[in-house]
C-alpha positions, 0 to 999 in steps of 0.5 A: 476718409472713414471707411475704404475697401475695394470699391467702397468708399465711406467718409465721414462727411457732413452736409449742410444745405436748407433741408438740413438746417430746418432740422437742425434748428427744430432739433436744436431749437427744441431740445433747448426748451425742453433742457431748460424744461427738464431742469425743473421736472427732474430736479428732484430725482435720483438719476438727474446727471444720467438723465441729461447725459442721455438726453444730450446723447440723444441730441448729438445722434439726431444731429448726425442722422440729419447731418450726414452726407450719406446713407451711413453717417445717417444710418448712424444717427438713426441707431444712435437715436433708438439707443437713445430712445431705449435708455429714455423710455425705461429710465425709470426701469424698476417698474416692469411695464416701463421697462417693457415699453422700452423693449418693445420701442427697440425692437420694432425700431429694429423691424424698420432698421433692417429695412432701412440697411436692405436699402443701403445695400440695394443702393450700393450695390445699383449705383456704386455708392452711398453718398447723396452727391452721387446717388441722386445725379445717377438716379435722374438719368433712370426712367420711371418705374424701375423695379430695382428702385421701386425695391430700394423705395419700399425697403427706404420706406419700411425704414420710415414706418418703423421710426416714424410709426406708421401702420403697422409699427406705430403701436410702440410709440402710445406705449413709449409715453412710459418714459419722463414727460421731457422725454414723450415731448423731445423724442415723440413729439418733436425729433426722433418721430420726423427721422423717417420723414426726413430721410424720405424727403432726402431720397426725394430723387429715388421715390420721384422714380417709383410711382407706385411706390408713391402711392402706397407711403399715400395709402399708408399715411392716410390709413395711420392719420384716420385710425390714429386719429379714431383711437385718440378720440377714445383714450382716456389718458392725456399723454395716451391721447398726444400719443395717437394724436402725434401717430395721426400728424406723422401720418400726414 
């Protein structure tokens, strides 16, 4: 037990299952190569030790976010890698526009952060609970189209879009490529970015539920892959050029 008041129940609980552990092995997976990675491509600078104390902090709340057994833990996980994000982004951060980058990333992660917790709220206040186990077995009894999940879906969603940077809120993720190369590949590559997907592949039981909720994440994915991929054709910067390119793939 974590946190008991009234009919809120909220324990600190994990939960392993296949969905889980294809995550955690791209997350671990990849974050190995990029630690050995980073070795060499920092070696020589001034806040190497505060570098991999923020890349492992990144690690352990990626490694949360997909653990968790509910919407809390996973809440957690999800802040805990924006935190990351910001101190990566701008680790360089005597140059302003590093420094600005990284602003910019926090506060429209925080845009979908509220839609994510507005979500958290409607499911607790609709079924009781935040935990997965009892969540999902209640929704299945539900019947199609139910507006209060459709609400819990879209705001689930704006969570999604602010993370992993569709339209609107993609434009953070071009100008977090400020941060250390092993930063633009960990966090914008490969991890952070596939939070949001993750999370809506967990809820998978909700949005079955909310078809038109359906096809607007369709309307959404397929309109940031096209204009994602059109601007990466015009860049000129490589690590812009990966950027857009990376917005397109989440897209789809």
């Amino acid at each position: 037990d974590w946190i008991s008041t009234g009919s809120l129940k909220i324990p600190l609980s994990f939960l392993i299952d296949p969905l889980s552990s294809i995550m955690l092995l791209i997350i671990t997976g990849i974050g190995f190569l990029i630690h050995i990675y980073s070795i060499g491509y920092m070696h020589e600078d001034a806040g190497f030790g505060k570098f991999f104390s923020y890349l492992n902090l990144f690690i352990f709340f990626m490694m949360l976010l997909v653990l968790g057994s509910n919407y809390i833990v996973m809440f957690i996980g999800w802040e805990g890698v924006g935190l990351c994000s910001y101190l990566l982004i701008g680790f360089w951060y005597t140059n302003n526009s590093y420094a600005s980058a990284a602003k910019k990333a926090f506060v429209m992660n925080r845009i979908g952060d509220l839609g994510f917790l507005l979500g958290v709220f409607l499911i607790f206040a609709t079924f009781g609970s935040v935990e997965f186990a009892q969540v999902f077995p209640q929704a299945a009894s539900l019947v199609p189209g139910d507006s209060t999940i459709a609400l819990i879906c879209f705001c689930l969603f704006i969570g999604a879009c602010g993370k992993s940077a569709q339209l609107p809120l993609f434009t953070w993720l071009p100008d977090a490529m400020a941060g250390p190369t092993p930063v633009s590949a960990l966090i914008h590559a490969a991890t952070m970015v596939t939070a949001g997907i993750y999370m809506i592949t967990r809820s998978v039981v909700l949005f079955d539920l909310a078809p038109f909720i359906q096809h607007i994440i369709a309307i959404v994915g397929l309109a940031t892959a096209i204009l994602a991929a059109l601007i990466a054709i015009t860049q000129t910067d490589i690590k812009k050029v990966l950027a857009y390119s990376t917005v397109s793939q989440l897209g789809y």
